[in-house]
Backbone as ProteinMPNN parsed JSONL, in Angstrom:
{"seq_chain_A": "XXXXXXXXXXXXXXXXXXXXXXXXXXXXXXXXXXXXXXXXXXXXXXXXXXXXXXXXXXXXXXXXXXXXXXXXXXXXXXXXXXXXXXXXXXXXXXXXXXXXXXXXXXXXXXXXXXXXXXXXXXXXXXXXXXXXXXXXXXXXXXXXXXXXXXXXXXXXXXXXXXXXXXXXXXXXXXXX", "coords_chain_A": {"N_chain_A": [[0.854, -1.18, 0.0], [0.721, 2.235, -1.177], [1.354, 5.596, 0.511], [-0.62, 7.082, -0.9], [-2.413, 5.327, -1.652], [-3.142, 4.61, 1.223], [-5.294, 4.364, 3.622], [-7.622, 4.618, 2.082], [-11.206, 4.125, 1.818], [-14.256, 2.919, 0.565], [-15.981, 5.803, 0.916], [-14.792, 7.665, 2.511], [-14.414, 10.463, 3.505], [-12.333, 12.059, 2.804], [-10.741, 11.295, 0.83], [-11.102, 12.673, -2.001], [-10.854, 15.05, -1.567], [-7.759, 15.231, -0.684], [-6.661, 14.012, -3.159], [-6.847, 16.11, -4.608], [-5.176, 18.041, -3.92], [-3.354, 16.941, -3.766], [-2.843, 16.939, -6.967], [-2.328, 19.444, -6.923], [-0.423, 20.203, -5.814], [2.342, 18.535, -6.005], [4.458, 18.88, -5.242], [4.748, 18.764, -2.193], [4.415, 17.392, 0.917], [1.872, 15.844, 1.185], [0.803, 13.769, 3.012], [0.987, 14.983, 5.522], [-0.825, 16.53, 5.487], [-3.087, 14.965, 4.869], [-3.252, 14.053, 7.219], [-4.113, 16.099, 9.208], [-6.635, 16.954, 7.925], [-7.918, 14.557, 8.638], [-7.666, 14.65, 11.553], [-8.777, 17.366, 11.805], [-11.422, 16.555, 11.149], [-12.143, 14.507, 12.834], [-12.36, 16.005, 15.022], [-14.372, 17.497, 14.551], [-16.228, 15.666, 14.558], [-16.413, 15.064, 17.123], [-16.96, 17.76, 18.495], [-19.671, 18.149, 17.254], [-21.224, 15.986, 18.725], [-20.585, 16.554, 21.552], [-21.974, 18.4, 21.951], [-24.399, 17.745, 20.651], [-24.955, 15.727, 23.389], [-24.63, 17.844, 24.975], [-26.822, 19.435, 24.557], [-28.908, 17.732, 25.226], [-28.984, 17.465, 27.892], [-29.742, 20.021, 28.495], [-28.076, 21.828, 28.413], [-25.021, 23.73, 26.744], [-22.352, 23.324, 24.956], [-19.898, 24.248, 25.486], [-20.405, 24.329, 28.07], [-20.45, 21.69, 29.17], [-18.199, 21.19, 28.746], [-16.899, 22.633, 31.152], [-18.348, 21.472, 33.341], [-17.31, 18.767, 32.824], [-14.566, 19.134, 33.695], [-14.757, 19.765, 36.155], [-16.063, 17.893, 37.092], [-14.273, 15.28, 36.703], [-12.183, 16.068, 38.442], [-12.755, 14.799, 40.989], [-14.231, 14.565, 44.147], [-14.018, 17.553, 46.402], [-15.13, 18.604, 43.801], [-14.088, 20.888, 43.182], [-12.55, 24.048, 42.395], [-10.14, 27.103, 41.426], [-11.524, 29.382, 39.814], [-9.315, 30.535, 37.803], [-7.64, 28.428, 37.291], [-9.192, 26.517, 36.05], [-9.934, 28.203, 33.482], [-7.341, 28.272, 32.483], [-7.061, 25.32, 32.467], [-9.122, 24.536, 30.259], [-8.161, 26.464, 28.236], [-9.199, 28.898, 27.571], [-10.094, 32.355, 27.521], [-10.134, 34.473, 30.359], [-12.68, 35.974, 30.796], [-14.31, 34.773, 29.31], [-14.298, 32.414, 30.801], [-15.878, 33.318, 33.322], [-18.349, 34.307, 32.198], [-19.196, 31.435, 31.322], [-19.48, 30.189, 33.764], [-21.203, 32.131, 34.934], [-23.49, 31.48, 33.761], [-23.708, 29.065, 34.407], [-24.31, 28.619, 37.135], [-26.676, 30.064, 37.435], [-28.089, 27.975, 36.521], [-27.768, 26.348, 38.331], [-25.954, 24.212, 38.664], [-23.545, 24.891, 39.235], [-21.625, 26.537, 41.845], [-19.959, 29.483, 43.267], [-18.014, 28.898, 45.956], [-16.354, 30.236, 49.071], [-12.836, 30.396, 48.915], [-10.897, 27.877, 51.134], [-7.949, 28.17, 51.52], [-7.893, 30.696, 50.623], [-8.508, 33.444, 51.755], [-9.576, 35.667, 50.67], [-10.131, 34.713, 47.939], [-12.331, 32.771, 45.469], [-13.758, 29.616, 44.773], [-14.87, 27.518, 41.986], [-17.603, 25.377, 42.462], [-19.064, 22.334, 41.912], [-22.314, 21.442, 41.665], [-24.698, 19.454, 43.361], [-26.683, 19.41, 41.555], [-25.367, 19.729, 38.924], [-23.454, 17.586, 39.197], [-24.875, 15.397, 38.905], [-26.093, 16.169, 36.518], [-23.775, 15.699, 35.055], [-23.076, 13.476, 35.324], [-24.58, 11.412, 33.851], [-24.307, 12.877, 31.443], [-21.693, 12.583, 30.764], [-21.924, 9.404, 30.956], [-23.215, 8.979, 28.794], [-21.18, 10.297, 26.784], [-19.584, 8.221, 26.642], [-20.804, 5.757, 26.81], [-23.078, 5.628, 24.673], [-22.428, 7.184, 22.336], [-21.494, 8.077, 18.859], [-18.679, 8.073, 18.363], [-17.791, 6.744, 20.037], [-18.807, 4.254, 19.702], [-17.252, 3.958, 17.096], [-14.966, 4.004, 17.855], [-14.645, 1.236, 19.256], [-14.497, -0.346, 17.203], [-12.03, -0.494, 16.772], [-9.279, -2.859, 17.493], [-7.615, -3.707, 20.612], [-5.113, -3.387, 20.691], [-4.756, -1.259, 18.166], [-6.233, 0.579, 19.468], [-4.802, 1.42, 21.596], [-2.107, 2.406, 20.4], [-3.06, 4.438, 18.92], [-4.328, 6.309, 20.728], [-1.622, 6.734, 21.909], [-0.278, 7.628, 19.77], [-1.553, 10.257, 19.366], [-1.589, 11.349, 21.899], [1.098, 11.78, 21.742], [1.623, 13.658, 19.704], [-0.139, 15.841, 20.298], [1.215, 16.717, 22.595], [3.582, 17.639, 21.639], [2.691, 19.751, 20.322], [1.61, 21.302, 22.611], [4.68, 21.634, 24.048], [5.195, 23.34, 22.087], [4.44, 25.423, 22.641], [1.613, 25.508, 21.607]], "CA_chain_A": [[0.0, 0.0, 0.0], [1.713, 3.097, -1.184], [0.845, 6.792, 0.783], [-1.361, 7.662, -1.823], [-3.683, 4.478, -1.34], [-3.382, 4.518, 2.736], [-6.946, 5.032, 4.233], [-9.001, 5.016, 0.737], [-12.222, 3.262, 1.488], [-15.494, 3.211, 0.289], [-17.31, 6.579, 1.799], [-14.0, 8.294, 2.864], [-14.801, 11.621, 3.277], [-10.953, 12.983, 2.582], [-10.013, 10.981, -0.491], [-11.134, 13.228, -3.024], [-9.791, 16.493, -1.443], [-6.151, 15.087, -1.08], [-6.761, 13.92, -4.352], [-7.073, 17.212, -5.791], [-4.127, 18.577, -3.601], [-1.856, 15.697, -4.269], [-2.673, 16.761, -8.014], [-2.212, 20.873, -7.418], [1.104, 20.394, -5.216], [2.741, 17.307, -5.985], [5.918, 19.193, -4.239], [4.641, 19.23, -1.163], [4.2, 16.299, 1.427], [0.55, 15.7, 1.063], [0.579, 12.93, 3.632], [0.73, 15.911, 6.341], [-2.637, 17.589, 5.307], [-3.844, 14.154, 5.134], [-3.361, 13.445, 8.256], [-4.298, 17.21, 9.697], [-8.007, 16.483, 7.624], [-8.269, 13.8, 9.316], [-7.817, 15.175, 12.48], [-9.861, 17.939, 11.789], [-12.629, 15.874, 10.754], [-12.445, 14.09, 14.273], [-12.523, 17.234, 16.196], [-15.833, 18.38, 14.483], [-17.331, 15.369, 15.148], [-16.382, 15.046, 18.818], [-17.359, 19.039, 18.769], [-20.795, 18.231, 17.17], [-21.322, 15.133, 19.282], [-20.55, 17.129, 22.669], [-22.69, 19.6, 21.389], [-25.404, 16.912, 21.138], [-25.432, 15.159, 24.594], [-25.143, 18.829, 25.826], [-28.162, 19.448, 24.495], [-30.104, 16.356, 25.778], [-28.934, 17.429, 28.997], [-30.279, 21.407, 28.781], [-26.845, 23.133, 28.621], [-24.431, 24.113, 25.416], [-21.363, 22.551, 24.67], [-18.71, 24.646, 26.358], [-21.092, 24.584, 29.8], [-20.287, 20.483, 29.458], [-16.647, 21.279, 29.004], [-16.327, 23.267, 32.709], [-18.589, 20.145, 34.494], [-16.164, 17.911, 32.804], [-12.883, 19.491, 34.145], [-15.032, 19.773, 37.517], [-16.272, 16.425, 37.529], [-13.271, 14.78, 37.186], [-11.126, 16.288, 39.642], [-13.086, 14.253, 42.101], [-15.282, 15.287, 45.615], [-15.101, 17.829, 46.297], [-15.583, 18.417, 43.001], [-14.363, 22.48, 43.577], [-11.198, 24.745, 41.632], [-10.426, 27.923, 40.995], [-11.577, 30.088, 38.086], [-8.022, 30.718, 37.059], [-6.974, 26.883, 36.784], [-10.424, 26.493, 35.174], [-9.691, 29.179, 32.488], [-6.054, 27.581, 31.773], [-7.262, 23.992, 31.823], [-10.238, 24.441, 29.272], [-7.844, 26.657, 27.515], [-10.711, 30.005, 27.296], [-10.085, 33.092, 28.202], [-10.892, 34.195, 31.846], [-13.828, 36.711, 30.463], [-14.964, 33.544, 28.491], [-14.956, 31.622, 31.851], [-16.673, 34.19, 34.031], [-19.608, 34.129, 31.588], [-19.755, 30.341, 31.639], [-19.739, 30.108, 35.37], [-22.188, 32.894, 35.418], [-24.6, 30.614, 32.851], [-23.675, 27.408, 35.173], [-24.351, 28.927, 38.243], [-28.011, 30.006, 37.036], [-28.372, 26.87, 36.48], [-27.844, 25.642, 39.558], [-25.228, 23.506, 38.443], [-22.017, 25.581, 39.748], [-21.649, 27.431, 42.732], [-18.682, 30.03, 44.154], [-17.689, 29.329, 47.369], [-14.898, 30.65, 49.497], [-11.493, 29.515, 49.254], [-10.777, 28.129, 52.355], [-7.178, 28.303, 51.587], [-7.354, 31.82, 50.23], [-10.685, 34.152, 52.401], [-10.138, 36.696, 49.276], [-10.393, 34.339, 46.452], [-13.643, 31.772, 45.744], [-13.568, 28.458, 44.104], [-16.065, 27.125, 41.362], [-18.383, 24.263, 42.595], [-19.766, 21.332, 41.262], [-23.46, 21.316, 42.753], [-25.254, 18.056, 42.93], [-27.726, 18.824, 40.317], [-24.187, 19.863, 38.327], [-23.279, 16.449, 39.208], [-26.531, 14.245, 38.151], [-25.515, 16.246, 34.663], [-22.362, 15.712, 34.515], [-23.117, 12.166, 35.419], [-25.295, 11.227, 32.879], [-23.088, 13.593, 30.106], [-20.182, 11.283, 30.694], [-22.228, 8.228, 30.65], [-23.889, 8.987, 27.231], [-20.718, 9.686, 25.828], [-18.793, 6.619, 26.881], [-22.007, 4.247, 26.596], [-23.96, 5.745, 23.364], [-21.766, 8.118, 21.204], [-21.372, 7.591, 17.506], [-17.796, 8.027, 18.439], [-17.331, 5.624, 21.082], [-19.085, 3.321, 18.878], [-16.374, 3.925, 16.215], [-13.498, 2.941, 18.967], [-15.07, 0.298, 19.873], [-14.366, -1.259, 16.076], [-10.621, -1.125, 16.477], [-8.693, -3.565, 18.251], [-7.498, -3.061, 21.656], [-3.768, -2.566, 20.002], [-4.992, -0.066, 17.513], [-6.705, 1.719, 19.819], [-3.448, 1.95, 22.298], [-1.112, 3.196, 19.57], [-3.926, 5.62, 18.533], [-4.162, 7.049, 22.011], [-0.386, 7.311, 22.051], [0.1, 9.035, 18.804], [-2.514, 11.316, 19.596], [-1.174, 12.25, 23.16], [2.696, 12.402, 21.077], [0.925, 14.961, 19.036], [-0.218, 16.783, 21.833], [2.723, 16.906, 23.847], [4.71, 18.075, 20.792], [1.98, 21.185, 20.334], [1.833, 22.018, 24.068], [5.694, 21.947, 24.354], [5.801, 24.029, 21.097], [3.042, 26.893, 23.265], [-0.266, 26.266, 20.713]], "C_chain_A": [[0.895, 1.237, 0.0], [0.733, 4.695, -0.078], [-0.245, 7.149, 0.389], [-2.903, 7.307, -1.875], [-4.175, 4.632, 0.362], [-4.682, 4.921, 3.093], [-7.728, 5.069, 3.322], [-9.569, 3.862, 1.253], [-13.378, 3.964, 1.045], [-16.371, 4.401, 1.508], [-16.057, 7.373, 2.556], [-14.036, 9.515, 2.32], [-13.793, 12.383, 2.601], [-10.31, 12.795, 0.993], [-9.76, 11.688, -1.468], [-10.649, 14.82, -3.167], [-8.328, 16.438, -1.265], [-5.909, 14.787, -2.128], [-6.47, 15.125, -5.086], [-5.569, 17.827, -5.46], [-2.837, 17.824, -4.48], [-1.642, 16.157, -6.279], [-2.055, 18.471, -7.961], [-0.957, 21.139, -6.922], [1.699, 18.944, -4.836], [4.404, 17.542, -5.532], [5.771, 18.87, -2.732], [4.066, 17.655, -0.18], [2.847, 16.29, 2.005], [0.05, 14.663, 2.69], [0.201, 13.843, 5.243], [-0.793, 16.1, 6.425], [-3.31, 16.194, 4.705], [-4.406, 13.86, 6.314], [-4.074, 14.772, 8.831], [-6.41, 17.051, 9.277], [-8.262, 16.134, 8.254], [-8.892, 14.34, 10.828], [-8.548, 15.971, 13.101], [-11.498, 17.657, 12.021], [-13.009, 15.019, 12.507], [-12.541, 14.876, 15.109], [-14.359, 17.532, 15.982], [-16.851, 17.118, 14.734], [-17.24, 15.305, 16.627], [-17.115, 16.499, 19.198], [-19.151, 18.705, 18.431], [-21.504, 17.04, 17.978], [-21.167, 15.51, 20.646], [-21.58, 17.975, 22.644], [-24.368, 18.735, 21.555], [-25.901, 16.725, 22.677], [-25.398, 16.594, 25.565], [-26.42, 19.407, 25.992], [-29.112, 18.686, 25.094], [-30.037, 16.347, 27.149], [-28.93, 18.869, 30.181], [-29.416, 22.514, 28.988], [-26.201, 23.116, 27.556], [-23.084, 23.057, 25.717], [-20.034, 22.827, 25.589], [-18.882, 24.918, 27.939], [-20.508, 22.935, 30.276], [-18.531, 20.657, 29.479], [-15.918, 21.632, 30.562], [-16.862, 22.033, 33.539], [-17.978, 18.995, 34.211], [-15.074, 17.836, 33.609], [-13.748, 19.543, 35.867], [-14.7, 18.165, 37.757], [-14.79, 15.01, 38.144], [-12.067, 14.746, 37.934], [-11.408, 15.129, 41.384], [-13.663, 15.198, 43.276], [-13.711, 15.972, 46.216], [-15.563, 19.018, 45.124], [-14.996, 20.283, 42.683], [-12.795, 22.538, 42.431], [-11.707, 25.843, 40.829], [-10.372, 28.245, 39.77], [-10.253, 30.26, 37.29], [-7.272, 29.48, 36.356], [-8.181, 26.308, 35.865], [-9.831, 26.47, 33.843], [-8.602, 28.392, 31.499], [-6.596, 26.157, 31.398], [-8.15, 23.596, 30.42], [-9.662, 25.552, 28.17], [-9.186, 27.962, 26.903], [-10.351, 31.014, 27.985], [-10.918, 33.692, 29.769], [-12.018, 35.319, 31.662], [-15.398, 35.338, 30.16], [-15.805, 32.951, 29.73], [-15.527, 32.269, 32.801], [-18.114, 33.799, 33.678], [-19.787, 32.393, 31.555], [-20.254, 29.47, 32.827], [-21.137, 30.668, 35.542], [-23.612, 31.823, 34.748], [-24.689, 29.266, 34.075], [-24.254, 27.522, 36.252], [-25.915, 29.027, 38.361], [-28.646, 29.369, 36.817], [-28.787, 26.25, 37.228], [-27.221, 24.361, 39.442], [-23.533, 23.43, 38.936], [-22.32, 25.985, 40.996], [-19.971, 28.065, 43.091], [-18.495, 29.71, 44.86], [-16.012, 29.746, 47.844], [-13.817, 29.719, 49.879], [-11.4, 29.332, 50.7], [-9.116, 28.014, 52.4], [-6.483, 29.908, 51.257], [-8.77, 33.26, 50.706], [-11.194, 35.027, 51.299], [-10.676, 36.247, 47.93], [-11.875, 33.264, 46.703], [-13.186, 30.757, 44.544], [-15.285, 28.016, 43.164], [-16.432, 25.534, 41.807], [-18.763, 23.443, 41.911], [-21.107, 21.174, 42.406], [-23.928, 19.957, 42.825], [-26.402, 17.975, 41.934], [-26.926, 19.127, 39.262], [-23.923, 18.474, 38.068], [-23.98, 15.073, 39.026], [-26.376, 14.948, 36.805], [-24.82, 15.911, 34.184], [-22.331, 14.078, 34.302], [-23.512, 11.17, 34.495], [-24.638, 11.777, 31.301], [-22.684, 12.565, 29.824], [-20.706, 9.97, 30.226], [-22.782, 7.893, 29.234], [-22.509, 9.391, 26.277], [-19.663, 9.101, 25.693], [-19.845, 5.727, 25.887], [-22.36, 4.91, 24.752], [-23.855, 7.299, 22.331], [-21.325, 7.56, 20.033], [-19.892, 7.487, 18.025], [-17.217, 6.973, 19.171], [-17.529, 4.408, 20.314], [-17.496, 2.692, 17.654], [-15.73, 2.915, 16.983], [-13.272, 2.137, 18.911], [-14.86, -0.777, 18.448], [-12.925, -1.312, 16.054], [-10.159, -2.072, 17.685], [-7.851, -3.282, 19.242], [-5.87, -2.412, 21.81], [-3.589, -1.461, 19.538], [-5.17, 0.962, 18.363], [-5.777, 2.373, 21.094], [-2.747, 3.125, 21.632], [-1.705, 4.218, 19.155], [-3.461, 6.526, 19.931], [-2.592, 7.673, 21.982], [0.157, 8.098, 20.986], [-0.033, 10.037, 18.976], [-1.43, 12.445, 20.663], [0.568, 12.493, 22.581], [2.254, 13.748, 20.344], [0.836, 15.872, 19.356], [0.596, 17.564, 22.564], [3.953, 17.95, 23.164], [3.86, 19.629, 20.598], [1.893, 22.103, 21.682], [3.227, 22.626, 24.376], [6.369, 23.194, 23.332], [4.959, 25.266, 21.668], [2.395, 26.635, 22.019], [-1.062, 25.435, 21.41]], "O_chain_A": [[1.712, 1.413, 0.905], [-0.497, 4.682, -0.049], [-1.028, 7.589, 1.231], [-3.94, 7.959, -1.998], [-5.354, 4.746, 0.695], [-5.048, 6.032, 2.709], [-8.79, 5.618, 3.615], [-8.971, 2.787, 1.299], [-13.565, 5.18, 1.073], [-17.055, 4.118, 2.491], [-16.562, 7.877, 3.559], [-13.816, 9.804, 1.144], [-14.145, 13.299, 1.858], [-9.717, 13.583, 0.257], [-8.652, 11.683, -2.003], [-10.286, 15.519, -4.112], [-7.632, 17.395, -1.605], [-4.799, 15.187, -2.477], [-5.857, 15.084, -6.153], [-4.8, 18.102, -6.382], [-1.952, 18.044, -5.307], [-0.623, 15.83, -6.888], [-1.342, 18.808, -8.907], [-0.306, 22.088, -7.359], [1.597, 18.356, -3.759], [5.297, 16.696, -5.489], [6.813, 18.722, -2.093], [3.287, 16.9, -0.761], [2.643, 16.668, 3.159], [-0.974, 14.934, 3.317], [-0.689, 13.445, 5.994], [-1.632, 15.835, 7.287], [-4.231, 16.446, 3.929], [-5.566, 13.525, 6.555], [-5.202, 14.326, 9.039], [-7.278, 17.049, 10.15], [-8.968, 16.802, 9.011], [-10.067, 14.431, 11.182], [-8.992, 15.867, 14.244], [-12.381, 18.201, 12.684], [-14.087, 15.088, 13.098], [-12.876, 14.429, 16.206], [-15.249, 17.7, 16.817], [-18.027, 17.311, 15.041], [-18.265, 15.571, 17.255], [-17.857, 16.471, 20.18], [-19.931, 19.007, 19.335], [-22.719, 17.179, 17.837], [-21.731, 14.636, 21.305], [-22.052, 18.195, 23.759], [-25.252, 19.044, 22.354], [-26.874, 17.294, 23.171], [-25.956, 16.614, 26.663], [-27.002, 19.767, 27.016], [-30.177, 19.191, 25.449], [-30.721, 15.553, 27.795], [-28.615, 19.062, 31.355], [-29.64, 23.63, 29.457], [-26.745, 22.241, 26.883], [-22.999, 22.204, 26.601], [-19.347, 22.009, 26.199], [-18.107, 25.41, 28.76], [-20.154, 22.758, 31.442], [-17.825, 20.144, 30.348], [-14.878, 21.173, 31.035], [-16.098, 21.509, 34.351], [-17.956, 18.118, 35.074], [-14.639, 16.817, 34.144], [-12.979, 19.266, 36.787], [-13.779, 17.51, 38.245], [-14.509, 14.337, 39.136], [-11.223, 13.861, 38.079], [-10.691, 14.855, 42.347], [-13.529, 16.421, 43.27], [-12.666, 15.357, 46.426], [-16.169, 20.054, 45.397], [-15.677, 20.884, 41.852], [-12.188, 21.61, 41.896], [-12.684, 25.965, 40.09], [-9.663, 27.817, 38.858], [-10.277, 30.083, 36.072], [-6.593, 29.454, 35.33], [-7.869, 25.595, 34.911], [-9.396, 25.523, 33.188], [-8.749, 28.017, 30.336], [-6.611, 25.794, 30.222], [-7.93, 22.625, 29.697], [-10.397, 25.738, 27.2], [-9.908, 27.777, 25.924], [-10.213, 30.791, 29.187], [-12.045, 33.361, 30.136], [-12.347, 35.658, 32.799], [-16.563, 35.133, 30.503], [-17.021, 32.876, 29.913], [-15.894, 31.354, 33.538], [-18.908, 33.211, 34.413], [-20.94, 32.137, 31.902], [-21.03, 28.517, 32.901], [-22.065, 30.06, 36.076], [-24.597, 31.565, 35.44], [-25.724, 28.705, 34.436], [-24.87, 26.511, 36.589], [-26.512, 28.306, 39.161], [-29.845, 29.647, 36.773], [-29.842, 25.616, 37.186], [-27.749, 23.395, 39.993], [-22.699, 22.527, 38.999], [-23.486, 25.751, 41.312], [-18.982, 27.336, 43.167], [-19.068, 30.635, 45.436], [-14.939, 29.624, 47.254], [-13.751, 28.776, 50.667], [-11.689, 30.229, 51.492], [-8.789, 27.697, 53.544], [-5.335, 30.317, 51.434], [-9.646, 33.754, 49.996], [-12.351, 35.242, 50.936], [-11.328, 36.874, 47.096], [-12.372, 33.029, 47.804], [-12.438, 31.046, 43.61], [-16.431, 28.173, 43.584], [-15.671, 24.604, 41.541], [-18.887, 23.937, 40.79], [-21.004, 20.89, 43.6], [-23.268, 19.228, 42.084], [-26.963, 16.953, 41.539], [-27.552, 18.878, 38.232], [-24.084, 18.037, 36.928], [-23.513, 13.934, 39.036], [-26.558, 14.195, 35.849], [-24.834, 15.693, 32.973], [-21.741, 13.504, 33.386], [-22.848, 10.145, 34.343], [-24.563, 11.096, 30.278], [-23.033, 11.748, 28.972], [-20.163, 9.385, 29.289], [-22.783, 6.79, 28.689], [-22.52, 8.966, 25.121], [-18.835, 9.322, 24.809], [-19.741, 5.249, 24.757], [-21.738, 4.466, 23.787], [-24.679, 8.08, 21.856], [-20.728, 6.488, 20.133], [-19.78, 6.277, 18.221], [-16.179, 6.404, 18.831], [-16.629, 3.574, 20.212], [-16.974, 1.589, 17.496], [-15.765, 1.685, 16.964], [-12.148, 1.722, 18.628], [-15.062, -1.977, 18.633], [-12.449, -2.177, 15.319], [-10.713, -1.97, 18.78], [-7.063, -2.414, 18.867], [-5.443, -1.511, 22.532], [-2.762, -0.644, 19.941], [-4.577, 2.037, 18.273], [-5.933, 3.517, 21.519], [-2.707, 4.304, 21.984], [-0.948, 5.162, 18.928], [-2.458, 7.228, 20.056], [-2.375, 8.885, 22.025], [0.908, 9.058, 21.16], [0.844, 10.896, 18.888], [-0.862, 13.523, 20.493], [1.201, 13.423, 23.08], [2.756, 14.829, 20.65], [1.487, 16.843, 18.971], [0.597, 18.72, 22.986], [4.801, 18.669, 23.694], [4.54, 20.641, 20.763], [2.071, 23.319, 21.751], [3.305, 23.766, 24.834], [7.427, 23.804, 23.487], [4.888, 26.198, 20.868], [2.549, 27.532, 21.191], [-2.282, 25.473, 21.254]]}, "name": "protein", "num_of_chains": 1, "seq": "XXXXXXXXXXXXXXXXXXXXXXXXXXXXXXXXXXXXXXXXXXXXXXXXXXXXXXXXXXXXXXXXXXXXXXXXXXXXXXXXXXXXXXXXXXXXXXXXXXXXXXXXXXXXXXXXXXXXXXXXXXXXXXXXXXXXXXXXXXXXXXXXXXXXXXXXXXXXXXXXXXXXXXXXXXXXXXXX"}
């Protein structure tokens, strides 16, 4: 299988746009902006697929992103807006206003640092946490995506993971 063939199947969304490249810059190492497509293409569905179960669970997409980064810190479920901001990668205006949306909710709450009396920490409430709960579980259990996964073999889907997070590691260490 040469480069050129790699990944062509039936219903492959990319084929026919590296196709065209591969024909308009046959200087240029196509196999890159194959792979970058790709990538792309898995972001927007994970983006429109978050976007989903946020919906089904009465909040937007980037409201499931903050009870994520809560959730999984563990009970008691709390951290401040500033480590927030950095972890979810959003400016701290951004995360103000998503707090303020979460909070209205009755899904967040402020309370006071008890390590700092001036600063306050963002909450995970318990009806935060019966969302968040249910989020997560819909898209582990019954995401088109998970589904995918779930067709490669438990090798594939190692070396995937580890590319990925090499990927990662190499963009973080480069600051994007």
């Amino acid at each position: 299988m040469t480069d050129r063939t790699r990944g062509r199947k039936a219903g492959d969304r990319t084929r026919r746009a590296i196709e065209q490249w591969e024909l308009a810059r046959p200087d240029l190492d196509i196999g890159i902006l194959r792979l970058r497509t790709r990538i792309s293409l898995l972001g927007t569905y994970a983006a429109t697929d978050n976007q989903r179960i946020a919906r089904a669970h009465g909040i937007r997409g980037d409201d499931l992103r903050v009870l994520f980064a809560l959730r999984r810190l563990g009970p008691p479920f709390r951290l401040r807006p500033t480590e927030l901001f950095r972890t979810l990668l959003v400016s701290s205006g951004t995360m103000t206003r998503l707090v303020d949306r979460l909070a209205v909710a009755g899904m967040v709450e402020r309370v006071p640092d008890p390590a700092d009396g001036r600063s306050a920490l963002v909450a995970l409430t318990a009806r935060g946490l019966e969302v968040v709960d249910a989020a997560v579980e819909a898209a582990v259990e019954h995401s088109p995506i998970s589904a995918a996964v779930r067709t490669l073999g438990a090798g594939d889907r190692a070396a995937l993971e580890e590319l990925l997070a090499r990927l990662l590691s190499e963009l973080e260490a480069a600051g994007r």
